[in-house]
C-alpha positions, 0 to 999 in steps of 0.5 A: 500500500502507498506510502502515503495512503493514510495521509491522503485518506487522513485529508480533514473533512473541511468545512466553511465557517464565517466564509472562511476555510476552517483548514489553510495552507498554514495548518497544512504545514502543521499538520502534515508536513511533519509526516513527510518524508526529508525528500517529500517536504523538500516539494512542500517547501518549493509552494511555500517558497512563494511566501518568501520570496514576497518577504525577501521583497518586502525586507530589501525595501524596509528591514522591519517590514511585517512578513507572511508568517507561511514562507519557510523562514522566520523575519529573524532568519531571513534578515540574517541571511540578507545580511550576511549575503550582503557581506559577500558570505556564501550560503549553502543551497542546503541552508537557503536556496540558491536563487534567492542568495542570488536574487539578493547577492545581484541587490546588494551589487546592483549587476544582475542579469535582468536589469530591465526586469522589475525586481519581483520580475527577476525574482519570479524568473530565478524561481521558476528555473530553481523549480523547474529542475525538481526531479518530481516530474508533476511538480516540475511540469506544474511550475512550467505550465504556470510559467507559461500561463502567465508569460503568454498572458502578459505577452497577450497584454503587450499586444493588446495596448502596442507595448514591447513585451520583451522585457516583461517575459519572464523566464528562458525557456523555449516557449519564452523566447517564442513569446518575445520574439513571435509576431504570430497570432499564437506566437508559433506555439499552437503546436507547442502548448496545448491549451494556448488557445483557453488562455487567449480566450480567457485573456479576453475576459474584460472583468479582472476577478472573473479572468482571475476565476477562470484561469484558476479553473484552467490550473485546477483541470490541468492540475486534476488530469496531470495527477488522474492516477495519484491516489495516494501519493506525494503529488496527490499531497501537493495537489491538495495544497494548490487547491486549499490555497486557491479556495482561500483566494476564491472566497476572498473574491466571491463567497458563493462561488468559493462555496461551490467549488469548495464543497466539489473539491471536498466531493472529488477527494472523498471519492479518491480515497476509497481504497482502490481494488488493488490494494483491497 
């Protein structure tokens, strides 16, 4: 039986209080990263990297800047690390991520690569390259298919109002290259990304909370056929928390349709866990 049986079946029956979630991406740290296994919460730790990455911001511009208490490191351990990466001292990938020693090295000497790109641009861009090369094949892909997902709609933004998106690709992938440089209608990509053309057709949608509702539906599908088969494993572990953390956001948005699409979520994962014939 999967590793991981007992922790999927294990999944708290979450309910709606007060229009907010009674379950979190925070209580998921409490409460099952320490189950994982060393190699396992290393996948956990590339989704709350986010956190971080918006503290390491927020702490370059202000060193006594209230920080999301989610990311992987405390106020105190990140402003250390800053300080000493300011120092020109090295920090192992195994004590800090590499791409944020860099992301801040490049702050202090002011020579990074991206210099066109804004801050949280460059940031994001050393990031999708950190977790594009996880081993895990779904949580790589699922980083590159976000990747793209963003960078065709701000590709798509450019065009729209003349403006030369170049610079705001992030990313050095192929599909990237194909978006700053393509003058096509589907950049040269329909051959290559096959959900181009929802996302050209999301990007028309003129209402910003209901683009922003579709395009998690997108992420939520893909996200559901990439792991159809994962019943109890890691990946169906980090689905999870993708979905969790975009409930939070739904409902933040629109309480009724947070609702709905909450009580689906807790229907499909209920029917998941049934044991499956081969395990019986």
């Amino acid at each position: 039986m999967s590793t991981y049986y007992y922790l999927v079946a294990g999944l708290p029956d979450l309910t709606l209080e007060d229009s907010k979630l009674s379950y979190t991406v925070a209580d998921f740290k409490t409460e099952f990263y320490p189950q994982l296994s060393p190699a396992d919460k290393r996948l956990a730790d590339l989704f709350y990297l986010k956190y971080d990455n918006a503290n390491v911001l927020k702490l370059l511009e202000d060193k006594d800047a209230c920080t999301d208490t989610r990311g992987n490191y405390s106020a105190d351990t990140l402003a250390g690390h800053i300080a000493a990466l300011k120092d020109g001292d090295r920090l192992p990938d195994s004590v800090f991520p590499s791409y944020l020693s860099t992301f801040i090295t490049e702050h202090f000497s002011q020579t990074y690569e991206g210099a066109n790109q804004l801050p949280a641009d460059r940031l994001a861009s050393l990031y999708y390259a950190y977790a594009m090369r996880c081993k895990n094949h779904f949580v790589s892909r699922w980083f590159e298919f976000n990747l793209t997902v963003n960078n065709v709609l701000v590709a798509l933004t450019g065009r729209k109002y003349k403006l030369d998106v170049a610079p705001f690709i992030v990313g050095d992938t192929e599909v990237c290259e194909a978006l700053r440089t393509s003058n096509a209608r589907d950049f040269g990509l329909g051959t290559e990304v096959d959900y181009l053309d929802q996302v050209m057709k999301i990007a028309e949608t003129d209402d910003l909370v209901e683009r922003e509702k579709k395009l998690d539906q997108l992420r939520w599908a893909w996200m559901e056929e990439a792991t159809l088969f994962d019943y109890f494993t890691a990946e169906r572990l980090f689905v999870f928390l993708l979905q969790v953390e975009m409930i939070e956001r739904w409902l933040s948005l629109d309480k009724e349709k947070g609702n709905q699409l909450f009580r689906q979520m807790i229907a499909t994962l209920k029917d998941e866990v049934r044991i499956p014939a081969e395990f019986k």
